[in-house]
N, C-alpha and C positions, 0 to 999 in steps of 0.2 A: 504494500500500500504506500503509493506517496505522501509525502509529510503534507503536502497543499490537499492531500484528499480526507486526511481525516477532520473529523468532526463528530458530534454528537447529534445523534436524529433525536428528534422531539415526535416527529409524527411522519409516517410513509403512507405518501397519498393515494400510491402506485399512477395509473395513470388517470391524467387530468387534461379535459378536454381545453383547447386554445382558449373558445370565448370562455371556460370556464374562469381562466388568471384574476381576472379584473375585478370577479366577484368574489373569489380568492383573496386575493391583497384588501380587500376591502374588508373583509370580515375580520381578519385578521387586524388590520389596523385598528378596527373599533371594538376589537375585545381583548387586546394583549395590555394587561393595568396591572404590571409587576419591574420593583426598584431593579435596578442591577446589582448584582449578588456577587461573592467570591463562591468559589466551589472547589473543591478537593478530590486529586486523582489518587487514589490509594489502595484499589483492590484488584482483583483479576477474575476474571472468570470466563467459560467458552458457552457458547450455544450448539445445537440444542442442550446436548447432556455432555458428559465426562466419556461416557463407551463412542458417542459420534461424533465428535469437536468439528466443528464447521467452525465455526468463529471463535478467537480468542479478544478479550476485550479487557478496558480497565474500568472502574468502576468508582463510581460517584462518593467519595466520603461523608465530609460538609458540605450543605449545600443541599443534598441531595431530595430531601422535601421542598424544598424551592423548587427542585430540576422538574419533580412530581407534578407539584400547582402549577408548573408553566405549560406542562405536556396537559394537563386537565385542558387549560384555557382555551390551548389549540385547537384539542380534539374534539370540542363543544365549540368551538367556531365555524368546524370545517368539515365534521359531520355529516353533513347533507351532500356534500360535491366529492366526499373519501368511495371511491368503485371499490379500494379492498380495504376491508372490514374486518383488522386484528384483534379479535379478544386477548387476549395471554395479558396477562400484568406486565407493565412497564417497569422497565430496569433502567434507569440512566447509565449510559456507560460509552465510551467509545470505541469501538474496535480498532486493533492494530494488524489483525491479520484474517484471512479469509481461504479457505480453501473449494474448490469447484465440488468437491464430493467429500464425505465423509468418508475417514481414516481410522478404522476403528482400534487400532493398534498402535496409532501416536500416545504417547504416554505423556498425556498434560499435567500430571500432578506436578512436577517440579515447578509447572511457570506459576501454577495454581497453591501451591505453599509458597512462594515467594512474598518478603513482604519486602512490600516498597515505601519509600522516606515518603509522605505525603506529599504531590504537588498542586498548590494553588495557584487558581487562575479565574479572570476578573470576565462573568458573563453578561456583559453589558447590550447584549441584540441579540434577535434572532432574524435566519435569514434562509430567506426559499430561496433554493436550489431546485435546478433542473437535472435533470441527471439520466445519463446515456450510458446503456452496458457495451462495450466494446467487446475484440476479441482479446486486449490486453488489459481489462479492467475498465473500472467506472469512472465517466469524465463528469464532472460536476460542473453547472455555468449558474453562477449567482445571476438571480431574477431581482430580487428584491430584498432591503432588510428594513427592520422594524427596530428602534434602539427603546431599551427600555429607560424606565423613568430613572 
């Protein structure tokens, strides 16, 4: 994953229709009413499980109830225009790594007892991205951001 690709998802809209954007951005404008916050990188963890690691990711320390109510905000703003419709509980977290198929013989424990020195970082906006699966990975192109208060 490239350093310019990571980021933390608040909410995947999967796809969203063109004139959908406008009334996208607009809900979103008139319903994000949260200060900018610090937040803390300090845990580890993969999806789905441990036996099929697809994803390895780090995870939200402080902050992390904040990281919650801002995903609540969204996903009540944007509700009505989301085509795919994730139940699972949200986890704040960012991923660092990705693999095409699950490996069910990679041995994650190690990354997964690792502990790491807490890192803080100042979440002051959120911002819609567009985002394209290529044959070499996902290209992301900022649309729009939203600064918080």
């Amino acid at each position: 994953m490239l350093p310019e690709n990571i980021h933390m998802t608040l909410s995947f809209l999967g796809k969203v229709f063109l004139d959908d954007i406008p009334i996208l951005t607009t809900a979103l404008e008139n319903t994000l009413d949260l200060n900018h916050f610090r937040a803390s990188i300090e845990k580890t963890g993969v999806f789905p499980s441990t036996r099929l690691s697809k994803i390895l990711w780090l995870g939200v320390g402080k902050g992390r109830q904040k990281m919650i109510a801002l995903h609540k905000q969204i996903e009540n703003a944007i509700d009505t225009l989301k085509l795919c419709q994730k139940k699972d509980g949200f986890i704040p977290h960012i991923t660092i790594g990705r693999t095409k198929q699950s490996y069910g013989n990679i041995d994650v424990l190690p990354f997964l007892e690792h502990v790491y020195y807490p890192r803080e970082l100042d979440v002051n906006c959120v911002t819609l991205y567009e985002s394209q699966l290529l044959p070499e990975g996902a290209n992301y192109k900022v649309l729009t951001e939203f600064p918080l208060n």
